[in-house]
C-alpha positions in Angstrom: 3.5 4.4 19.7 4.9 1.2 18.3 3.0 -2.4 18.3 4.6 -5.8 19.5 4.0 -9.0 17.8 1.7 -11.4 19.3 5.2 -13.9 18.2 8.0 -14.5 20.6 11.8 -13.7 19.0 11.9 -17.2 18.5 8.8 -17.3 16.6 9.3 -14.5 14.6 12.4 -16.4 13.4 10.6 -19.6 13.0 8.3 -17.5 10.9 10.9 -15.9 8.5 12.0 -19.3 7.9 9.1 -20.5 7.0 8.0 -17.6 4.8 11.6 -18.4 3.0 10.8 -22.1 2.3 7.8 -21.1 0.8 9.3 -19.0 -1.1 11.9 -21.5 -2.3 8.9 -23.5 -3.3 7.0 -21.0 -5.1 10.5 -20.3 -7.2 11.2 -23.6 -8.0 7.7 -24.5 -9.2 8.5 -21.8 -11.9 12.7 -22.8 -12.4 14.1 -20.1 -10.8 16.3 -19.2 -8.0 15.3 -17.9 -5.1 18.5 -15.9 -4.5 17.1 -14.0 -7.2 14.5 -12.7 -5.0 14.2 -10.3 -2.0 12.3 -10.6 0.8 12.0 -7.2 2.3 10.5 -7.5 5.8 7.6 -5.2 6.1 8.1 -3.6 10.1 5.6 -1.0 10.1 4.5 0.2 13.4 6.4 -2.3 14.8 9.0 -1.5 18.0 13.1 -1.7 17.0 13.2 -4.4 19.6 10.9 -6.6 17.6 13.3 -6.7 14.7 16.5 -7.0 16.0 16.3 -11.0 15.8 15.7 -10.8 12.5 19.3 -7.9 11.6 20.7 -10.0 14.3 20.1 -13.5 11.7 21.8 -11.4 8.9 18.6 -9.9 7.2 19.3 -7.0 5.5 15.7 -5.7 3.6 13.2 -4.3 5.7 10.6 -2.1 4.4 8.8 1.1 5.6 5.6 2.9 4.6 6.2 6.3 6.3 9.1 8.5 6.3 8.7 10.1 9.8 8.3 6.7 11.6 11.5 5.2 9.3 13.4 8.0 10.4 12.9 7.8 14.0 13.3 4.1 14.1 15.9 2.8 11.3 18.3 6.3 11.5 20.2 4.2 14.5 19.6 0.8 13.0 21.5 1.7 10.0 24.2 3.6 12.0 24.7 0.8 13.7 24.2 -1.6 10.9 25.0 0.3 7.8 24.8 -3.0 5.4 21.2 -2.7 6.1 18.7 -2.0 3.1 16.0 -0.1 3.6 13.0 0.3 1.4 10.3 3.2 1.3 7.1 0.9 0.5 3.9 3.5 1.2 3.3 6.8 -0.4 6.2 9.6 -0.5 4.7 12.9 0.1 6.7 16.0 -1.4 7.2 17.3 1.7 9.5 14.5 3.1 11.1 13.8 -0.2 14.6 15.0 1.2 14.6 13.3 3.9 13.1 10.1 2.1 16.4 10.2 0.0 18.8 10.7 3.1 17.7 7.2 4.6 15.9 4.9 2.2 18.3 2.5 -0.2 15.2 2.1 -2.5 12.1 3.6 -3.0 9.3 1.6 -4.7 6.4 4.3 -4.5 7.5 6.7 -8.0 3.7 7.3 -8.1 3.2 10.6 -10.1 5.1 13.6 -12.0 5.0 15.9 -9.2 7.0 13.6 -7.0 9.5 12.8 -9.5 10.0 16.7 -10.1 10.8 17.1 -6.0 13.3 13.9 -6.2 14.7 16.3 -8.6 15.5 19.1 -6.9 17.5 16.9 -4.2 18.7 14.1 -5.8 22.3 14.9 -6.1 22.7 16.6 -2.6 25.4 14.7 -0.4 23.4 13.3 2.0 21.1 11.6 -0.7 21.9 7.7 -0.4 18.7 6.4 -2.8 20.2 3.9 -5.2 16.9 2.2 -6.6 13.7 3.9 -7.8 10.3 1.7 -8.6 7.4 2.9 -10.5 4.2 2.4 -9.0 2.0 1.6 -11.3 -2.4 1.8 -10.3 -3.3 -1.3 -12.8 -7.0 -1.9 -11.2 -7.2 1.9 -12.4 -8.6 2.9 -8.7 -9.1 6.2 -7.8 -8.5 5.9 -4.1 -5.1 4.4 -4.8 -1.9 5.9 -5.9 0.2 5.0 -8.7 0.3 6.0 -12.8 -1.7 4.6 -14.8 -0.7 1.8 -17.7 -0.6 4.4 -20.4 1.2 6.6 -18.5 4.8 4.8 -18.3 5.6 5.0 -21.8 5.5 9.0 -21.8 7.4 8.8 -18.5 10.4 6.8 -19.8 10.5 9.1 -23.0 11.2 12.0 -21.0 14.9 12.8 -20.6 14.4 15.2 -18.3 14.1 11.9 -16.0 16.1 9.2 -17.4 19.2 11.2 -17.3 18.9 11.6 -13.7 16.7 8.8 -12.4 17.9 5.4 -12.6 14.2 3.6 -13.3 15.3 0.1 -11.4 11.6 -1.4 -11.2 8.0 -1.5 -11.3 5.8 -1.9 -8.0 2.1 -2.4 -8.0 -0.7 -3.4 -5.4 -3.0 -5.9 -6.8 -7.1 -4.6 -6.2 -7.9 -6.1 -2.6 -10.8 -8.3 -3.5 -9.7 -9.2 -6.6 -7.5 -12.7 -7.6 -3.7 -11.2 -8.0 -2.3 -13.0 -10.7 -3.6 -11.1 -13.7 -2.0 -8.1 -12.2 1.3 -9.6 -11.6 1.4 -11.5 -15.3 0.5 -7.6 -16.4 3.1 -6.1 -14.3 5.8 -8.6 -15.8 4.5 -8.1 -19.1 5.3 -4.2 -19.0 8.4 -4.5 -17.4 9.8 -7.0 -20.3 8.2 -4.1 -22.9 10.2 -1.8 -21.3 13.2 -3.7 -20.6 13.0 -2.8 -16.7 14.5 -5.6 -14.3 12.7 -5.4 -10.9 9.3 -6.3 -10.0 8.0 -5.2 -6.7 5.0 -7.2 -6.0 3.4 -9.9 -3.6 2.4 -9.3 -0.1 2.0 -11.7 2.6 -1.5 -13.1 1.3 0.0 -13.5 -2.2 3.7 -13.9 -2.3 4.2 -17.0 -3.8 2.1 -16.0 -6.9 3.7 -13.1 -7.4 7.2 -14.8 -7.4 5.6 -17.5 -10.2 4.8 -14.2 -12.4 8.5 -13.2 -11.6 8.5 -11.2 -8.5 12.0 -9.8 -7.5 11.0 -8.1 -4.0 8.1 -9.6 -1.5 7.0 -7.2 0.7 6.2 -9.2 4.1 5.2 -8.1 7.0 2.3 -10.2 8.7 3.2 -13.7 8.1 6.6 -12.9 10.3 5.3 -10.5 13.0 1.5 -11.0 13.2 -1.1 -8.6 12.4 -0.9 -5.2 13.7 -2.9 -4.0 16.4 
């Protein structure tokens, strides 16, 4: 069900020290501190067993991109190591939007009405644990992505029947895949000061360090520390 990295433990941690000196690098190029920014792990379809080097080193964001597999891999993880952070990084259906909010810290995929108007419904039950909520926003305006559109965030953060109950921490977009990042990230930045929101979620592991230079608060790596998935 689950992949294992091509990596050895060892190597994996070789590799998440080396993907945060490049990340010191990128964030002094631009004067700031890399304490400011979070490197959330990416361990999609990987096995629990490949990233218990990693909680066992005292990392404490890892990211998910489906709820089912989160659930049947982190629910333990967290029990066990309840410091843990946990982001939801891939598309929230309705369907799973309770239990989204029962395991995931922060969820970065806000990508239409309808989903907000579930989170609703739930988000004051007792089990709900969501403390962060990103906006994805589609800025290469593709129609096989998810994600608002640029126009669309202004109408969103006028309506009270959100802001009073949604606490709108960030933005998160994924830059077109052949297409040079850094205009989307300098665009993403640019809303989120017009808006005075405080987190970016952007950069991958191909473009990381260009996101953090266009003020990146969460990486989202997962390749450059395990390997590609099989």
């Amino acid at each position: 069900m689950y992949s294992k990295s091509i990596f050895s433990h060892d190597e994996i941690l070789q590799n998440f020290h080396s993907v945060k000196e490049r990340m010191n690098i990128a964030a002094q190029s631009v004067g700031r501190d890399v304490n400011d920014i979070h490197l959330i792990v990416v361990t999609k379809t990987f096995d629990s067993t490949e990233i218990h080097p990693l909680i066992d080193h005292g990392h404490l964001d890892f990211g998910e991109n489906r709820v089912q597999e989160a659930e049947q891999k982190w629910a333990g993880l967290k029990n066990d190591n309840p410091e843990i952070n946990l982001h939801l990084i891939g598309h929230l259906q309705t369907n799973k939007v309770k239990t989204a909010l029962s395991l995931f810290d922060s969820i970065h995929t806000l990508d239409s009405k309808k989903i907000l108007v579930e989170i609703l419904k739930h988000i004051n039950r007792p089990s709900s644990v969501t403390k962060e909520f990103f906006i994805e926003l589609n800025l290469g305006n593709e129609p096989q992505k998810y994600g608002l559109a640029q126009e669309e965030i202004a109408i969103l953060l006028d309506d009270p029947q959100y802001l009073d109950k949604i606490d709108f921490k960030g933005l998160m977009c994924i830059p077109p895949y052949d297409a040079e990042p850094s205009p989307y990230f300098a665009l993403l930045s640019k809303i989120a000061n017009k808006f005075d929101i405080k987190y970016l979620s952007m950069g991958m592991s191909s473009d990381f360090e260009k996101a953090i230079q266009f003020g990146a608060t969460h990486v989202r790596v997962g390749s450059e520390i395990f390997g590609s998935r099989s």
